[in-house]
C-alpha positions as CSV (number, residue, x, y, z in Angstrom):
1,X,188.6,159.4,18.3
2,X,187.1,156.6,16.3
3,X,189.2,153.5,15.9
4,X,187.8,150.2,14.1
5,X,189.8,147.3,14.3
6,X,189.5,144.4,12.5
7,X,191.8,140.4,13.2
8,X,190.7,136.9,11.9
9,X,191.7,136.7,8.7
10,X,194.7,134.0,7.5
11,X,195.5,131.5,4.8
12,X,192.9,129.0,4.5
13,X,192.5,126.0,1.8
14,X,189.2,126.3,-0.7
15,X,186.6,125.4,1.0
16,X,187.2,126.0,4.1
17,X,186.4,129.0,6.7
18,X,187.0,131.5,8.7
19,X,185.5,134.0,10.9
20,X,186.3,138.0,11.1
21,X,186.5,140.2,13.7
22,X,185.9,144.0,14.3
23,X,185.8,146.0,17.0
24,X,184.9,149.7,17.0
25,X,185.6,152.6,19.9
26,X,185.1,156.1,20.2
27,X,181.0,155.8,18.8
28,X,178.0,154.6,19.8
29,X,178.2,151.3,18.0
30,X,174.3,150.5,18.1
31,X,173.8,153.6,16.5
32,X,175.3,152.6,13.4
33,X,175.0,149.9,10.7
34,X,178.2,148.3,10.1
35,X,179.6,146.7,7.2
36,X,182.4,144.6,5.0
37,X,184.1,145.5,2.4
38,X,187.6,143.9,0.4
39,X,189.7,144.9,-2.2
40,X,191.8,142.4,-4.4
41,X,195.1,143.3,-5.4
42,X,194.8,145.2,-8.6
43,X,190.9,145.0,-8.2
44,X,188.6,148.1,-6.8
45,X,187.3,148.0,-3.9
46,X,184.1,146.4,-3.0
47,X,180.8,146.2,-0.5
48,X,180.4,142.2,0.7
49,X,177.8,142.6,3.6
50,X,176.3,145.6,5.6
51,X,174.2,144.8,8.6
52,X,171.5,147.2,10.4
53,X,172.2,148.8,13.6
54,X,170.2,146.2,15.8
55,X,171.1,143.2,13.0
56,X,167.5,143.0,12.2
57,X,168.5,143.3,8.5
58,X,171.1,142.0,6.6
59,X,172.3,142.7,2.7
60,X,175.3,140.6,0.8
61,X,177.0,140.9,-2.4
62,X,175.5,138.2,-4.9
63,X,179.1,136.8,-5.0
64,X,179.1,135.3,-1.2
65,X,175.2,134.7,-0.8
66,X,174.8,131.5,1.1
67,X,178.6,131.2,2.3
68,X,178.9,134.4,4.4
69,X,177.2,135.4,7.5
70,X,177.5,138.8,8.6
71,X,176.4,139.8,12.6
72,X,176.8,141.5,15.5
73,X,176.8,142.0,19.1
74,X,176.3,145.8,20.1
75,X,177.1,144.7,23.7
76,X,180.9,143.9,22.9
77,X,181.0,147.1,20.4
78,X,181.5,143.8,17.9
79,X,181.3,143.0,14.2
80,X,181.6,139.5,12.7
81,X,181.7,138.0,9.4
82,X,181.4,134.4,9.4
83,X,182.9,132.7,5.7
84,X,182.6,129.4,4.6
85,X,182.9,127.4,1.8
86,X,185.9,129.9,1.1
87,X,187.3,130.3,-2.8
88,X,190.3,131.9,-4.1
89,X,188.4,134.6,-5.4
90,X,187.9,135.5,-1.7
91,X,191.3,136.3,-1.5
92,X,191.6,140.0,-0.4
93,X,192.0,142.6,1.9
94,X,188.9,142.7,4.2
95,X,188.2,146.0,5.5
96,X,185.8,147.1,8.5
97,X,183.5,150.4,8.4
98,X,180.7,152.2,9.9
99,X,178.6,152.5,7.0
100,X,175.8,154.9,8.7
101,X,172.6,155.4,10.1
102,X,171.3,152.4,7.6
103,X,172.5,150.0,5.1
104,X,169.6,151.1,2.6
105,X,169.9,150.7,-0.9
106,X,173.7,152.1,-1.4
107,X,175.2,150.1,0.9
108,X,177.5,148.8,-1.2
109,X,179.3,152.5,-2.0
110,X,182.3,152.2,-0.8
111,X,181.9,156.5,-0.7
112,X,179.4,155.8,2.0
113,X,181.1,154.6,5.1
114,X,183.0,157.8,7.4
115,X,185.3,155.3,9.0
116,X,187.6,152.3,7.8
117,X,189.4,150.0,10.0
118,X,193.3,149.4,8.7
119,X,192.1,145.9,7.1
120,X,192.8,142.4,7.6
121,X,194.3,139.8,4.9
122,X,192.5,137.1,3.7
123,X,194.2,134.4,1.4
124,X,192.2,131.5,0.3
125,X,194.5,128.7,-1.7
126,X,193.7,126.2,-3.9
């Protein structure tokens, strides 16, 4: 069966960085666009990054333009999401999913993906 598993996240201070992990059995990763999402405590979830099956293109939420970089490498069945310049309002559970044959417009709908990873916590302090 499909399993996506995400590590990397931690407490880190404002400002600083930290990179996610995610690693996905069971499918052919490269035929799927991947993406991030995160949910805040109390707060709905949320799409921050999708990324096409062979990374050639690459969406963000307006809230972590510039500060996150989201990529891949299909040889190691392997998602990343690279996050600097870290705010409190980062603070959240970051969740892993295969989003689909394309990010395309909706990419964002957290409706969208057909597989989540269990999520990894990230706390950013100030």
């Amino acid at each position: 069966q499909v399993q996506v598993v995400e590590s990397g996240g931690g407490l880190v201070q404002a400002g600083g960085s930290l990179r996610l992990s995610c690693t996905a059995s069971g499918l052919t990763f490269d035929d799927y666009a991947m993406g991030w999402f995160r949910q805040a405590p109390e707060n709905e979830r949320e799409g921050v990054s999708c990324i096409s099956w062979a990374g050639g293109m690459t969406y963000y939420a307006d809230s972590v333009k510039g500060r996150f970089t989201i990529s891949r490498d299909n040889a190691k069945n392997t998602l990343y999401l690279q996050m600097n310049i870290l705010k409190p309002e980062d603070t959240a559970m970051y969740y892993c999913a295969v989003v689909g044959d394309m990010c395309g417009g909706s990419w964002s709908d957290v409706e969208r993906p057909s597989y989540w990873g269990q999520g990894t916590q990230v706390t950013v302090s100030s």
